[in-house]
C-alpha positions as CSV (number, residue, x, y, z in Angstrom):
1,X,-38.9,13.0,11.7
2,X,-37.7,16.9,11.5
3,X,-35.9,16.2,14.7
4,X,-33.5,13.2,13.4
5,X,-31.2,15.3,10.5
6,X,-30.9,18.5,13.6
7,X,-29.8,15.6,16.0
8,X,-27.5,13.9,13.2
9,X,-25.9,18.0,12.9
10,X,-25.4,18.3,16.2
11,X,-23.5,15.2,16.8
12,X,-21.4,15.8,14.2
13,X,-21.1,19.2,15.3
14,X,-20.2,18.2,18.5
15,X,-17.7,15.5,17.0
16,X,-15.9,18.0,15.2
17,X,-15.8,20.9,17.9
18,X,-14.1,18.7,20.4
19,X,-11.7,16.9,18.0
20,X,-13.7,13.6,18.1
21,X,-13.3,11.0,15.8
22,X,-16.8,10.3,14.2
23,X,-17.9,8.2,11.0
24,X,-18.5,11.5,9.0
25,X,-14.8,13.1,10.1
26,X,-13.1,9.8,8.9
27,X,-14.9,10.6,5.3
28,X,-12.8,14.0,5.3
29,X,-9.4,12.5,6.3
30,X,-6.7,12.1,4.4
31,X,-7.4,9.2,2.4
32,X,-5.5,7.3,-0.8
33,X,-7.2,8.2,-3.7
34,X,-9.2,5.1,-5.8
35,X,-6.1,4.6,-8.2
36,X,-3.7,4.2,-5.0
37,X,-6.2,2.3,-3.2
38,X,-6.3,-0.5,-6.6
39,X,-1.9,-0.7,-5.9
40,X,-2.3,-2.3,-3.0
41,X,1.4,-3.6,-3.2
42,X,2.7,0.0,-3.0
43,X,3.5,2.7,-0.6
44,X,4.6,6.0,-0.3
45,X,6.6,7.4,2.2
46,X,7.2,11.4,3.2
47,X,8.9,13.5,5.4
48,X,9.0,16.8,6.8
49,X,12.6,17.3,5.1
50,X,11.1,17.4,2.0
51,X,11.8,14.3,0.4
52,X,8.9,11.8,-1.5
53,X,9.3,7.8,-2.5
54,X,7.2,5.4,-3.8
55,X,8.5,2.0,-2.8
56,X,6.9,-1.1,-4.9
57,X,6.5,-4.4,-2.9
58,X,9.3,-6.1,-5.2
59,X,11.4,-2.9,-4.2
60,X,10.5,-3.7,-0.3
61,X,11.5,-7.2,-1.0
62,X,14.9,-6.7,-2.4
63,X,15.7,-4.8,1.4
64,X,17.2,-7.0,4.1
65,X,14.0,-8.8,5.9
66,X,13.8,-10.2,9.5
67,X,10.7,-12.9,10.6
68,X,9.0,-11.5,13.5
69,X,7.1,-13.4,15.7
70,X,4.1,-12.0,17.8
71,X,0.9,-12.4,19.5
72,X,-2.0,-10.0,20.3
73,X,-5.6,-9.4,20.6
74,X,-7.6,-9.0,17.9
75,X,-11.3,-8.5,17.3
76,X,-11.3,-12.2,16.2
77,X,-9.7,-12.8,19.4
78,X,-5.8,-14.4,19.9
79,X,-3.5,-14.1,17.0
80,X,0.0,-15.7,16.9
81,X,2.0,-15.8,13.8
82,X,5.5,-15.0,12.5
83,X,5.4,-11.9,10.2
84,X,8.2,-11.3,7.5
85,X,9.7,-7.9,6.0
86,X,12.1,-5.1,6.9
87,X,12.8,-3.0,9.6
88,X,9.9,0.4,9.1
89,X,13.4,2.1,10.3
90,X,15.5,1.0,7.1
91,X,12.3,1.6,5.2
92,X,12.2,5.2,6.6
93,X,16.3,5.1,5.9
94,X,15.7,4.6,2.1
95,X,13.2,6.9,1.7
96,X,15.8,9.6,3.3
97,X,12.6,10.4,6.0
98,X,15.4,11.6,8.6
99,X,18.7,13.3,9.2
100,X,20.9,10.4,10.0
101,X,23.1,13.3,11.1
102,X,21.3,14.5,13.7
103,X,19.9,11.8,16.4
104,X,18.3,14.2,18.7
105,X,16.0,15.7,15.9
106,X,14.7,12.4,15.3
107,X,13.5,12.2,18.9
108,X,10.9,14.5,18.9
109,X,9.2,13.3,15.5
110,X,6.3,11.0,14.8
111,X,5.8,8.4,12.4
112,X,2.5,8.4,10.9
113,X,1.3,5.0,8.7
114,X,-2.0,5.4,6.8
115,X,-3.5,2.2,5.3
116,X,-5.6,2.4,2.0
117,X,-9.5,2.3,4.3
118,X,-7.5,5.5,6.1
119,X,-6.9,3.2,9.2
120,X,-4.2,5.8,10.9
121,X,-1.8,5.0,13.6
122,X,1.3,7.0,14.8
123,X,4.6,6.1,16.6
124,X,7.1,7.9,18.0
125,X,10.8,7.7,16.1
126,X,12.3,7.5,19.1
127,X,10.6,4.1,19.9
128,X,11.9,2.5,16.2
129,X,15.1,4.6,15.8
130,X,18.4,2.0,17.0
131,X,19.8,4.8,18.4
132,X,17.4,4.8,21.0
133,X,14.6,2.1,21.7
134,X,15.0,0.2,18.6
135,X,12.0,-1.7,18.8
136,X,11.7,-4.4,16.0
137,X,8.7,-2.9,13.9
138,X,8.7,-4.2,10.7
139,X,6.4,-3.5,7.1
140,X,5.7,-7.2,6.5
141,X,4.5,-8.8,3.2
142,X,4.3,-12.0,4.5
143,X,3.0,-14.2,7.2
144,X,3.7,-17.9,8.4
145,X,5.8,-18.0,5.1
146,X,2.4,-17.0,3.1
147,X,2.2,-13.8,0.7
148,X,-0.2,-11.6,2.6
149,X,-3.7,-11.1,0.5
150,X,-3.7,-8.9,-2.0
151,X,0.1,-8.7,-2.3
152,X,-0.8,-5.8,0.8
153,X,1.8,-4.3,3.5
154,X,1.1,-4.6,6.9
155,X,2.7,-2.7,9.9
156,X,3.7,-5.1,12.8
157,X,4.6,-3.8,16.1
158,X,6.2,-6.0,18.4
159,X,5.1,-6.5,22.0
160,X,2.1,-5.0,21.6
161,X,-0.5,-6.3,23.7
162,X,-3.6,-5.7,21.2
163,X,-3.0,-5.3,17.7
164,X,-4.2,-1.9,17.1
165,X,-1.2,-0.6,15.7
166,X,-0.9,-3.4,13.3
167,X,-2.2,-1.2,10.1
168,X,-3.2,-3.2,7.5
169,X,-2.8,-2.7,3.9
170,X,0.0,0.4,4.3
171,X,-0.5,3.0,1.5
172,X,1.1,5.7,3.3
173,X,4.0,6.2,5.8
174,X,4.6,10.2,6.8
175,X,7.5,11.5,9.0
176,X,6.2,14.9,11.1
């Protein structure tokens, strides 16, 4: 049995060298620490200007919210529902995550969401930003009219064909 922990290294060797995602390397990501994982209900947002927020669910709440109906793929197989919450972009917004000023900086930046299990998932500005695609993503705390479990946040990205993107239990949102 010598040869199994030398086979275990090198695969993780291997994983690591070429930038692989591997059960070990998701250990060492950046990951919410045990106290943010227990407030489920809350997420942070950063940004590469600088600026830090901390955003309750009642805080998300009190923002302007839009139902948002979609269908996907899932592991459990079709999913339809209507999703409620506001715009990621007027989440981003109050979290001052961007230079309103300048539209063509925004372009070029990527919008990172990190749930609580360290689930990661990135989209590009330009795809949520109004001045440009647009796209009606939204940090939703309910669905079909329901308070999601565990009072959680979960991103929802319209027309997506699978639901891969649709991080669940948001603890972190970061603007590169």
């Amino acid at each position: 049995m010598p040869q199994r922990p030398l086979l275990f290294g090198a695969l993780l060797y291997s994983c690591f060298a070429l930038g692989l995602a591997c059960p070990a390397r998701t250990a060492y990501a950046e990951q919410p620490s045990a106290a943010a994982a227990a407030a489920t209900s809350e997420v942070t947002v950063k940004s590469k200007l600088g600026s830090e927020l901390r955003l309750s669910l009642a805080d998300i709440e009190k923002m302007p919210a839009m139902d948002v109906r979609v269908s996907f793929h899932s592991m459990h197989g079709e999913e339809t529902a209507t999703y409620t919450g506001p715009l990621l972009w007027d989440v981003l917004a109050k979290a001052q995550a961007f230079d309103p000023a300048k539209p063509r900086s925004r372009v070029g930046s990527v919008v990172k969401l990190i749930g609580h299990d360290g689930y990661t998932v990135a989209l590009a500005m330009g795809e949520i930003d109004p001045e440009f695609e647009g796209k009606r993503v939204i940090l939703a705390y309910r669905k079909d009219g329901e308070r999601l479990p565990k009072q959680e946040l979960r991103l929802i990205v319209p027309g997506d064909k699978r639901g891969g993107r649709s991080v669940r239990n948001v603890a972190t949102i970061v603007v590169e």
